[in-house]
N, C-alpha and C positions, 0 to 999 in steps of 0.2 A: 504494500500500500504506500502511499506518502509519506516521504518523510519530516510534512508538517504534524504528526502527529506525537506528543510526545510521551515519553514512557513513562510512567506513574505505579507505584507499587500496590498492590495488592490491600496492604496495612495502611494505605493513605484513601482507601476509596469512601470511607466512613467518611469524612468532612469535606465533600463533593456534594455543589447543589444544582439538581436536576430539574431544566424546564420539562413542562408538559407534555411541548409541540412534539411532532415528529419529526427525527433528522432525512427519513426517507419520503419519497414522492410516490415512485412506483409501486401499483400495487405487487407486480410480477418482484420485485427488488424486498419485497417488504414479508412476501411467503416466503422467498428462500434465507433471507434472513431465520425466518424462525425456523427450518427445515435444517440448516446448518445448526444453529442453538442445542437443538433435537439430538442432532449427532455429536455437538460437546459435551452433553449430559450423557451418553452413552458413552462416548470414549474416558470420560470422565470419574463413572460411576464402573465402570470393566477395567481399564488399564490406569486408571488414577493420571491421564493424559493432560498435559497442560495446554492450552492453546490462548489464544492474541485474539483480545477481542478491542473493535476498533470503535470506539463512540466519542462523542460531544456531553460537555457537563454546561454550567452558566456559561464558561470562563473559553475553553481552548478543545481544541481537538485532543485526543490520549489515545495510548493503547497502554493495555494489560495485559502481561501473559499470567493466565490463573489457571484451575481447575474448576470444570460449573457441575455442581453437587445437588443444583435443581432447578426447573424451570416452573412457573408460573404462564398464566397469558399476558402477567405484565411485566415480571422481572426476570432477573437471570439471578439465582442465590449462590455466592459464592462463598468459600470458607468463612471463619468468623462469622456470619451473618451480614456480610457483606453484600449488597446488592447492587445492580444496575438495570435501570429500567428500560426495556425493549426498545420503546420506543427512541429510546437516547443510542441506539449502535445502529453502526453502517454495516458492520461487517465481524463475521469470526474467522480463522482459519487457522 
């Protein structure tokens, strides 16, 4: 992806404040969003797999490499209780 995104740790996502809106447009961009999600919970929860998820907070573009431990229709739950919410990511991989 770009490398206007920058990297943000894990243990720093807690004091991250997230708009509402949607970062995406398309609809076809927005189901495979969650279709990838799907398969980081699964790589996740079988191989304890790390992956890079690319989103927007108030503030800047970021990526994180985590583990996603659960999914929601709104969030992505990561360790500690950590959240990011769907609509705020472009991208996982």
């Amino acid at each position: 992806m770009n490398p206007q995104f920058e990297t943000i740790a894990k243990e720093n996502l807690s004091q991250l404040v997230f708009p509402k809106t949607e970062v995406l447009q398309d609809e076809v961009a927005i189901k495979q969003r969650f279709s990838d999600l799907n398969r980081a919970l699964s790589l996740g929860n079988l191989e304890h797999s790390k992956i890079k998820i690319y989103f927007e907070d108030d503030q800047s573009l970021k990526v994180v490499e985590t583990t996603v431990w659960g999914l929601t229709d709104q969030r992505v739950i990561l360790k500690q209780g950590n959240v990011i919410p769907i609509n705020r990511i472009f991208k996982s991989v």
